[in-house]
Residue, then its C-alpha position, 0 to 999 in steps of 0.5 A: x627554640x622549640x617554640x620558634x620552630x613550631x612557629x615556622x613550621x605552622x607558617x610554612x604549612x600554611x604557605x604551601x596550603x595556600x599554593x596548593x589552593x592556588x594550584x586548584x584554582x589555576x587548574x580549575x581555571x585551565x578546565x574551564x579555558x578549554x571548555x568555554x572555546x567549544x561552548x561558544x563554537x558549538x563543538x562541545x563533545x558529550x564526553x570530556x576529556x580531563x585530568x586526574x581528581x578532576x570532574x566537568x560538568x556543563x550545563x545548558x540554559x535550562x538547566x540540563x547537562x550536555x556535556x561531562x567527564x567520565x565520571x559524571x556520565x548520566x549524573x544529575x547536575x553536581x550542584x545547585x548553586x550558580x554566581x550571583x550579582x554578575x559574577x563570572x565564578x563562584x566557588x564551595x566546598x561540597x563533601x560530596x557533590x552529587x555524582x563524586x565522593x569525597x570533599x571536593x571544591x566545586x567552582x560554579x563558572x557562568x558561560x554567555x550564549x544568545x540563549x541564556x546562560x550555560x554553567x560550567x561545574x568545575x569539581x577538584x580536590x580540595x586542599x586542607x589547610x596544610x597542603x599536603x602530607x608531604x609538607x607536614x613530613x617536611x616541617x616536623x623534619x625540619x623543625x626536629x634537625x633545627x631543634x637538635x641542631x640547636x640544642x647541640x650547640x647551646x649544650x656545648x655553648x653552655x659546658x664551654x662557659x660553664x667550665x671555667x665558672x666551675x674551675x673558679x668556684x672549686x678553687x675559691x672554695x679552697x682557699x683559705x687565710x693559710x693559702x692566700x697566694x693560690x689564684x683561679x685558673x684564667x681560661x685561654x683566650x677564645x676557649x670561653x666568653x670573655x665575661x668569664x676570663x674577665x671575672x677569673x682576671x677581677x677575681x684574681x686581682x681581688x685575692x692579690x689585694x687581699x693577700x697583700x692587705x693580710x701581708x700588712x696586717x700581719x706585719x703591723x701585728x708582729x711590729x706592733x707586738x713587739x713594740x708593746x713588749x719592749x717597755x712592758x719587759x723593760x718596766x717588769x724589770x725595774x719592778x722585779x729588781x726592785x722588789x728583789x732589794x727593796x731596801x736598796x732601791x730608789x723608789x722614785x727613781x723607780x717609779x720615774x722609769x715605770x712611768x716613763x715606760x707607761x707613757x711609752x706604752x700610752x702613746x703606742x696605743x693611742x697612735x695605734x687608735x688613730x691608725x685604727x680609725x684612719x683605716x676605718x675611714x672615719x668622717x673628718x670634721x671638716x671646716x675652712x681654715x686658715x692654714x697660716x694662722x693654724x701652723x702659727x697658733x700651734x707653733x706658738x704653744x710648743x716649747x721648742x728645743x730648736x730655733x724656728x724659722x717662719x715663712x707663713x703667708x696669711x690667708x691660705x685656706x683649706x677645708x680640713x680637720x683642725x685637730x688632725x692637720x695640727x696633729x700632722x704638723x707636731x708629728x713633722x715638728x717633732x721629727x725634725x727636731x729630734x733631728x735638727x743641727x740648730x734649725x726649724x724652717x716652717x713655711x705655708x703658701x698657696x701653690x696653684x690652687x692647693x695650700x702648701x705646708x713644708x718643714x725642713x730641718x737642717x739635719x743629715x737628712x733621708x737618703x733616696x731610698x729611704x723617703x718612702x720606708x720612713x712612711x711605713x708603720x714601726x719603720x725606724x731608720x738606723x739614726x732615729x734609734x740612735x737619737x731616741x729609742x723610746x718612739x713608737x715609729x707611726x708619727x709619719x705613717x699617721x700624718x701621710x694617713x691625715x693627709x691622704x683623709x684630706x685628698x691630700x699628699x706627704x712626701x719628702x722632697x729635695x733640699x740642700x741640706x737636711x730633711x724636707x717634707x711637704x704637705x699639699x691638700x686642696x685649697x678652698x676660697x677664704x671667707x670675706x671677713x665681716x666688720x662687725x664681730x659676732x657676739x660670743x656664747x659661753x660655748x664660744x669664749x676662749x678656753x683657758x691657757x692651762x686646760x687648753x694646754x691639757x687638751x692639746x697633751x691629750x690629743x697629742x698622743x698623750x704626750x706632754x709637750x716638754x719631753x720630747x723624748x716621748x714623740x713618735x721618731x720617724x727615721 
């Protein structure tokens, strides 16, 4: 700003220097307006009349002053120069001309007569380039009121937006994992730039998610705990009772509780594994699938404690992780049938671009209220414990995650009887087939039915496809 003004103040000395040059000259020109008439009539008197910080001189055509102001009275000629090239007027600047003092600007005016030509010296005050000590007390007036102006309303500017950054930066360094619901203050609307309410409004928005993700961790931990707990209790138990008699004991029947509590705390553990890397956004091995032939592999393998139903269309495909979709489908199978009265619809179709999934049982079913909290990890409705105490409670949470890995969704929708979810994710175009079948490489070739059955177990949570009992429940 200081920089602006000296700029402007430099300008506008220069512009009133110019004038007052103007001024010189247009005085200069009056001087010589009144002269030339008397030259030409012959009525020049010897002494002149003028104004102030002015100096006439008239010189004939031999070079002999005939005329002057007071004073240059009886002083030889004030210069030697006269126009050249046809020129009515020259003008120098002379520190000093003969006859003055001081530095004055002597403009050189030739005069025509029939006997030659006569010159008129014209001497005025010369005009720094400033103009005048007035103009230069103006300029640095100006300047210094516009820079203090100025620098007034930047500071006041500057503490207005300063302010609230200050207040939003003590506040946030005050809060800590014990006062997540504190915020930072909001300036008033008008009583700073909006930038900062705006970041006091984003910052604000910021610690509401953080507190509500830590809401969910610490709830997920408590559940989580207690869901440990509960068989490692229960097995330390049996184990302290039996060693308490061990001749009276049942060792096998012992060690089938204590096992039964191990796959328990197994399949707590490797659901929580699996939230674990869903939450961390592990990539998906994604590959085109055929849906239909998937959920009919799947369905295939499973020993079923209800009759299925199938309603599967062939060439719906998607772009998925097979092992986590055919996981989210044994999660919804395992639901059902812990719930079922004697029957398992299972139904995959294309719907408008996206690949559709459903399972209905034709149990008592999920109330409204519920459809949602039966989502939710360690949620456990009053009739899945009733039906089976031994479920971690994250089969649903842990397929409403696949689904939504897959830019998909999972909810229960309305039926007439029973429970109906429905899974949806993209659907991508089929692969044309290719009538010549490609040869297979050893790692291609089927894998046996006994070892790939133990691998769907261990990708299953660790359960075993013939106790039921050991399943995620989900209501």
């Amino acid at each position: 700003m200081a920089l602006m003004c000296l700029g402007l103040s430099l300008l506008f000395l220069m512009y009133v220097g110019g004038k007052e040059d103007d001024n010189a000259l247009h005085q200069g020109l009056m001087a010589w307006s009144k002269v030339e008439p008397q030259i030409r009539q012959g009525t020049l008197p010897s002494l002149l009349p003028h104004d102030d910080d002015e100096a006439i001189q008239v010189l004939d055509a031999n070079g002999t002053v005939v005329a002057a102001t007071s004073q240059l009275t009886g002083a030889p000629p004030m210069v030697s120069f006269h126009p050249t090239n046809e020129k009515l007027s020259t003008t120098q600047v002379l520190c000093p001309p003969a006859g003055l003092s001081g530095c004055k600007t002597v403009t050189s005016i030739n005069v025509y007569q029939p006997d030659g030509i006569w010159s008129m010296h014209v001497a005025t005050p010369t005009v720094p380039w400033y103009g005048t000590t007035t103009a230069v007390f103006l300029a640095v007036g100006t300047s210094l009121l516009v820079t203090t102006a100025v620098s007034c309303w930047v500071f006041r500017d500057i503490s207005k937006a300063v302010a609230p950054v200050t207040a939003i930066q003590r506040q946030l360094a005050d809060i800590s994992a014990a006062q997540l619901e504190r915020r930072v203050p909001v300036p008033v609307p008008y009583n700073t730039y909006e930038e900062v309410r705006v970041l006091a409004e984003t910052v604000n928005g910021t610690l509401d998610r953080l507190e509500a993700a830590y809401e969910r961790l610490r709830r997920f931990t408590s559940d989580a705990s207690h869901d440990l707990r509960s068989p490692i209790t229960a097995m330390r138990l049996q184990l302290d009772e039996a060693l308490t008699y061990p001749q009276d004991a049942d060792w096998p029947k012992v060690a089938t509780a204590v096992l039964a509590g191990v796959d328990r705390l197994q399949a707590i553990v490797t659901d929580l594994l699996t939230l674990a890397k869903l939450d961390a956004g592990a990539p998906l091995s994604g590959e085109p699938t055929d849906l239909g032939a998937l959920a009919a592999a799947e369905l295939d393998q499973r020993a079923h404690g209800a009759k299925i139903v199938r309603r599967i269309e062939e060439g719906v495909c998607v772009d998925c992780d097979r092992l986590r979709i055919s996981r989210v489908l044994v999660n919804l199978l395992d639901n059902a049938e812990r719930h079922t009265a004697s029957q398992i619809s299972v139904t995959v179709r294309a719907e408008n671009g996206t690949a559709v999934m459903e399972v209905l049982d034709d149990g008592d079913g999920v109330a409204v209220a519920d459809r949602e909290r039966v989502f939710e990890r360690f949620t456990r409705l009053d009739a899945a414990r009733d039906r089976d105490s031994g479920g971690t409670g994250l089969g649903l949470a842990i397929a409403r995650e696949i689904a939504q890995a897959h830019a998909g969704t999972l909810t229960i929708e309305d039926s007439d009887r029973g429970a109906r979810f429905v899974l949806r994710i993209p659907q991508c175009p089929p692969r044309a087939r290719t009538t010549e079948a490609p040869q297979e490489s050893p790692a291609e070739r089927p894998i046996p039915r006994r070892r790939l059955e133990r691998l769907t177990a261990i990708v299953m949570n660790g359960r075993r496809q013939v106790a039921p009992h050991e399943t995620n429940p989900a209501r």
